[in-house]
C-alpha positions in Angstrom: 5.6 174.4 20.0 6.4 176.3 17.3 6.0 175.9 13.6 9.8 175.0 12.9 9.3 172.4 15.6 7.2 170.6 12.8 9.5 170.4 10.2 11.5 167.5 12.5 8.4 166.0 13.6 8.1 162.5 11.6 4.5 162.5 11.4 2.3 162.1 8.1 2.3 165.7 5.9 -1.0 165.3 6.3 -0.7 165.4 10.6 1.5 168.1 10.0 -0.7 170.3 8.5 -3.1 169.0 11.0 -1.2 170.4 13.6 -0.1 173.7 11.8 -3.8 174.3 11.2 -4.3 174.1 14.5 -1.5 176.5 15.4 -2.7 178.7 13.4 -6.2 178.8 14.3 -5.6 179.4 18.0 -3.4 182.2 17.1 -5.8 183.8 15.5 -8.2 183.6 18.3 -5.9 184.5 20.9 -4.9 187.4 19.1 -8.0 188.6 18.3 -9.5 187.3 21.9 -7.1 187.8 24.5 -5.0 190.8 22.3 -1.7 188.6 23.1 0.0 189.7 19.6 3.3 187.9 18.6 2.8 185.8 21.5 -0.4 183.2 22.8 -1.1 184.2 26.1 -0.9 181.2 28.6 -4.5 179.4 28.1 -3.7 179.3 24.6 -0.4 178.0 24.8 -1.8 175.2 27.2 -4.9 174.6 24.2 -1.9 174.4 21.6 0.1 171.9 24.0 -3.2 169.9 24.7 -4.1 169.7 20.6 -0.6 168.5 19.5 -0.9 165.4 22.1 -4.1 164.5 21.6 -3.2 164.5 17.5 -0.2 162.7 18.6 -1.6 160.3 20.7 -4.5 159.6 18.0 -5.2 155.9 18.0 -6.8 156.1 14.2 -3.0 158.3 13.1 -2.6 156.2 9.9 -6.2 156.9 8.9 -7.2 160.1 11.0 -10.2 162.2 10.3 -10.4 165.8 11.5 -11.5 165.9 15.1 -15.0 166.8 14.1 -15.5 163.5 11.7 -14.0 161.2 14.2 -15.9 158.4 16.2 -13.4 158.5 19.0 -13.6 161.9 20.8 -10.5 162.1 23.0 -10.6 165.5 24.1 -11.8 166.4 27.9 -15.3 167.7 27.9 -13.9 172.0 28.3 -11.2 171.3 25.9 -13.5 170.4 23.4 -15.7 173.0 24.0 -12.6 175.6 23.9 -11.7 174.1 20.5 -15.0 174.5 19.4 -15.1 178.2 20.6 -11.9 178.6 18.7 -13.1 177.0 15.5 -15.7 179.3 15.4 -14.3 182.7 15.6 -11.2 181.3 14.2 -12.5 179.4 11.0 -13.8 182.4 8.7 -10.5 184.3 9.4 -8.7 181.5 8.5 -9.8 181.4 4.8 -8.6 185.1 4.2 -5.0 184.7 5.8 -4.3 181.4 4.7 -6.2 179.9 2.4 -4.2 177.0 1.4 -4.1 175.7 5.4 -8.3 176.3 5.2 -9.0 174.8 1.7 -6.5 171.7 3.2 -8.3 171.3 6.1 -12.1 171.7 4.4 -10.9 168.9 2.2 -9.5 166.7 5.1 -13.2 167.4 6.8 -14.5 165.4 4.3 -12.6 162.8 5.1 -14.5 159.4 7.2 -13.1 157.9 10.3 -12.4 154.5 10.0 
């Protein structure tokens, strides 16, 4: 899923950017990880696909913390730990190449589940 494919999607601006955050993220890894360049290589792709249905399928949408804040963990144990491994190398990169997306999602981080 691409980033034009959110422009139709009818969730919340704040999902949205949710979900373009975490596009962007993962492309950042994989391209520095896996060297994939324009393109996420297949395990990546698959994370992406995973991420966008588990934000989809959130239960607490309306009122939706950032995975980390959130009571209800609904990712599979080695999807988690993926993200997590993602997050990490992807999160100081982020800040440099788009710093709107990481000041965003720093703010939404401070945000309490329900």
């Amino acid at each position: 899923m691409g980033l034009v494919h959110l422009a139709r999607d009818k969730k919340p601006a704040r999902i949205l950017r949710e979900k373009k955050t975490l596009e962007v993220m993962i492309r950042i890894y994989c391209k520095g990880s896996h060297e994939s360049g324009e393109f996420l290589c297949n395990d990546c792709q698959e994370l992406l696909d995973y991420a966008n249905r588990r934000v989809d399928d959130c239960p607490l949408i309306a009122n939706k913390p950032t995975c980390l804040n959130c009571k209800i963990h609904c990712y599979e144990t080695p999807k988690r730990e993926k993200i997590r491994v993602v997050m990490r190398y992807a999160g100081p990169r982020i800040l440099s190449r788009h710093p709107a997306l990481a000041i965003a999602h720093l703010i939404d981080g401070r945000r309490k589940a329900p």
